[in-house]
C-alpha beads as a LAMMPS data file, in Angstrom:
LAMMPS data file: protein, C-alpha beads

119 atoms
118 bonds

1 atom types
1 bond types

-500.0 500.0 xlo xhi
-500.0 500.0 ylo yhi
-500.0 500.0 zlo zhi

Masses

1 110.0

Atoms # bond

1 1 1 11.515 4.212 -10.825
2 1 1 13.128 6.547 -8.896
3 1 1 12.125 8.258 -5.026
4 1 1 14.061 11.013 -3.336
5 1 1 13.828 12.768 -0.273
6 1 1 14.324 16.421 -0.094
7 1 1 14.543 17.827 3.479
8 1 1 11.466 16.296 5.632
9 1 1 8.166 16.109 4.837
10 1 1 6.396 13.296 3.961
11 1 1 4.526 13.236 0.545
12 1 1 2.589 10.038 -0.112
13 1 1 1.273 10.310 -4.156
14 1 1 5.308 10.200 -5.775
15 1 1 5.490 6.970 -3.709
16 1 1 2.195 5.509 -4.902
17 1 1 3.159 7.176 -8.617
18 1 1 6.126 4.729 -8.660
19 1 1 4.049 1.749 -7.317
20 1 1 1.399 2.111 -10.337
21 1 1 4.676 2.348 -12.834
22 1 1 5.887 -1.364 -11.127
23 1 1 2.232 -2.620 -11.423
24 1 1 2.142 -1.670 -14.424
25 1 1 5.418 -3.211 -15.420
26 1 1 4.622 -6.341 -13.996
27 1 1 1.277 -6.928 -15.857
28 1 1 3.024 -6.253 -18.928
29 1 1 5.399 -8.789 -17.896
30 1 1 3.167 -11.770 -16.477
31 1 1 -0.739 -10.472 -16.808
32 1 1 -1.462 -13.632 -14.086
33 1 1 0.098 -11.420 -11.418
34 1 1 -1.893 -9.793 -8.605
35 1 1 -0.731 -6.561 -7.101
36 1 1 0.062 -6.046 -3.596
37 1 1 0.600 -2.529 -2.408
38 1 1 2.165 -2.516 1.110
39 1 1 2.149 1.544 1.992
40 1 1 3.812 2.270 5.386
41 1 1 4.445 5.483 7.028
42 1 1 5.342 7.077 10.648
43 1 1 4.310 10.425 9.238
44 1 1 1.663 13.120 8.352
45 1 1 0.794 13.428 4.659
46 1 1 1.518 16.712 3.046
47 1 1 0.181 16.517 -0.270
48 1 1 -2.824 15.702 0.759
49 1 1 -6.026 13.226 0.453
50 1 1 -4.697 10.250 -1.874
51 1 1 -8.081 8.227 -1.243
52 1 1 -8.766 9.229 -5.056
53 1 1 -5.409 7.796 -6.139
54 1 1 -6.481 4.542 -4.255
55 1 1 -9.361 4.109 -6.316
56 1 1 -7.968 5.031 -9.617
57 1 1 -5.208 2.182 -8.684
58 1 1 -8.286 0.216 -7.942
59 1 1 -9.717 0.694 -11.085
60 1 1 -6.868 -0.149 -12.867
61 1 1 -6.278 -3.416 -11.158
62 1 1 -9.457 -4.786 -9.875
63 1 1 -7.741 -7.557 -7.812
64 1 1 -5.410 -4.952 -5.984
65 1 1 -4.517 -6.136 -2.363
66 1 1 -3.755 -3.027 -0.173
67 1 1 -2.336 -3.000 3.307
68 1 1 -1.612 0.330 4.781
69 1 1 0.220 0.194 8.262
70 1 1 0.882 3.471 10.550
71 1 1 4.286 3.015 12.724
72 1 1 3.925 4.789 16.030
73 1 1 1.283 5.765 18.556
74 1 1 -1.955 7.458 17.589
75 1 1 -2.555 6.106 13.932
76 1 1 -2.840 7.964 11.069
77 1 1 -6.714 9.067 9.420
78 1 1 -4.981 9.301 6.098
79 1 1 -4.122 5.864 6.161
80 1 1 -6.963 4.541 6.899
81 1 1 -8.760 6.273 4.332
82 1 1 -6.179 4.904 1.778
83 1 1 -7.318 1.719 2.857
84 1 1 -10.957 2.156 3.019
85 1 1 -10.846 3.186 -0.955
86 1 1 -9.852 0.103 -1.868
87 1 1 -12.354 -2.878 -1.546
88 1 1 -11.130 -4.984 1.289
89 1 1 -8.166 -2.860 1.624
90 1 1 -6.790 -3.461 5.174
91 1 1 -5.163 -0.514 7.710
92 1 1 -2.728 -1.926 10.239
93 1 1 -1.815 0.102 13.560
94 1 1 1.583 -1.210 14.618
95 1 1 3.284 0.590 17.774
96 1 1 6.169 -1.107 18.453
97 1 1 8.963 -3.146 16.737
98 1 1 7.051 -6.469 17.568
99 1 1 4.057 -5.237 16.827
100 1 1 5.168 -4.039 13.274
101 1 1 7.074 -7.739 12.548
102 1 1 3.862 -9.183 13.592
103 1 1 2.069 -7.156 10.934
104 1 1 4.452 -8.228 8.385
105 1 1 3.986 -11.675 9.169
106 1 1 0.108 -11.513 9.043
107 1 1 0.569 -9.705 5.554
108 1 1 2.852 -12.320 4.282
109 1 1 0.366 -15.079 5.982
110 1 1 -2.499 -13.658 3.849
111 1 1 -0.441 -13.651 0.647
112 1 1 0.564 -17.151 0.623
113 1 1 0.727 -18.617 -2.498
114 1 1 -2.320 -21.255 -2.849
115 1 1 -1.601 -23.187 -5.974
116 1 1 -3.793 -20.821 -8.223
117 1 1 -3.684 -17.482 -9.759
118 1 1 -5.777 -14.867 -11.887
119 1 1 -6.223 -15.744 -15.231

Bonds

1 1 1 2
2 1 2 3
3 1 3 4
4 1 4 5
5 1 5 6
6 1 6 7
7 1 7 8
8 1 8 9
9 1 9 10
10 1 10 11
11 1 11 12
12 1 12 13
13 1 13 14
14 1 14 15
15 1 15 16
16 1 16 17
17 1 17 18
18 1 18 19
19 1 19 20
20 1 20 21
21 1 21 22
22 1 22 23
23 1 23 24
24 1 24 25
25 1 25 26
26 1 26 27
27 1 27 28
28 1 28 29
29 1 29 30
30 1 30 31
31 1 31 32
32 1 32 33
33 1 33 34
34 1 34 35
35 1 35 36
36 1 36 37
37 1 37 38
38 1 38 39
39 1 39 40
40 1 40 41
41 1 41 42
42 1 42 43
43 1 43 44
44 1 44 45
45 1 45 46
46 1 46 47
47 1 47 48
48 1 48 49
49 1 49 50
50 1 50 51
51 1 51 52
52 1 52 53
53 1 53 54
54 1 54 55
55 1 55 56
56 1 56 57
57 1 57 58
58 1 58 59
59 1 59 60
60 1 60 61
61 1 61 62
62 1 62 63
63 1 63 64
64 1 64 65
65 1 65 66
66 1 66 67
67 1 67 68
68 1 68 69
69 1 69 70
70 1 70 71
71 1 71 72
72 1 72 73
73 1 73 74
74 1 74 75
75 1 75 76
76 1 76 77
77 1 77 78
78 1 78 79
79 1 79 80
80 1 80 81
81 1 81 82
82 1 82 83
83 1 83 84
84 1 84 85
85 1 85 86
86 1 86 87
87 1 87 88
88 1 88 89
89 1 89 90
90 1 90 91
91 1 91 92
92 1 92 93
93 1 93 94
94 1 94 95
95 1 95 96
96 1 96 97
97 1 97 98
98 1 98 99
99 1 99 100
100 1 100 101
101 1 101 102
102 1 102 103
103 1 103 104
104 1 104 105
105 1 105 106
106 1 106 107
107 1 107 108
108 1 108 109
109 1 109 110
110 1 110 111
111 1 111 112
112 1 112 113
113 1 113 114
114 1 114 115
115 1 115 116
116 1 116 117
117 1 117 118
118 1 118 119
C-alpha cells in the first residue's frame, strides 16, 4: 500500500482505503487476528463524511477496535463521528505532546494481549 501527499489538504478515505487493504491482508494471513485502526489527524477533512466507510469497515470485521485521536485544540466533529460508527469505537482529544503519549499509552493499555484470541 502506498499514501502520498500532494500539496496540503488533508483527505481521510485513501488513508482508511489502505488500512482495509492491510486488514484484509492480515486475515488472509492469520484469520485469529483482530483489527485495530488507530486514525490520527491535526486537520480538517476534505473529502468529506467517512462515517459510512467506518461502518462498511465495521461490517467487514465485526471485532474492529477503532481509536480516532484529534492533535491540537478544539477537536475535530469528523472524528468523532468516525468513531461513533463503529460500535465502541473510542475518539481521543489530545492537546499537547503529553497529552498525545498519554493517549498512546491508554491505547496500547487497552490492547494488551490477554492470553486469548478470536477464533
Amino acid at each position: 500500500p502506498n499514501l502520498s501527499q500532494g500539496g496540503g489538504g488533508t483527505m481521510f478515505a485513501p488513508a482508511l482505503d489502505v488500512a482495509m487493504q492491510l486488514f484484509s491482508t492480515g486475515s488472509a494471513g492469520s484469520g485469529h487476528l483482530i483489527p485495530v485502526l488507530i486514525f490520527m489527524s491535526d486537520g480538517v477533512n476534505e473529502d468529506g463524511d467517512c462515517s459510512s466507510i467506518m461502518r462498511s469497515m465495521h461490517e467487514k470485521y465485526p471485532d474492529l477496535q477503532c481509536h480516532t485521536i484529534f492533535f491540537g485544540s478544539g477537536g475535530s466533529q469528523q472524528l468523532q463521528n468516525m468513531a461513533s460508527a463503529v460500535p465502541n469505537g473510542k475518539y481521543h482529544l489530545s492537546v499537547s505532546g503529553v497529552q498525545l503519549s498519554q493517549t498512546f499509552a491508554a491505547i496500547a493499555l487497552g490492547a494488551e494481549f490477554t492470553g486469548t484470541h478470536k477464533g
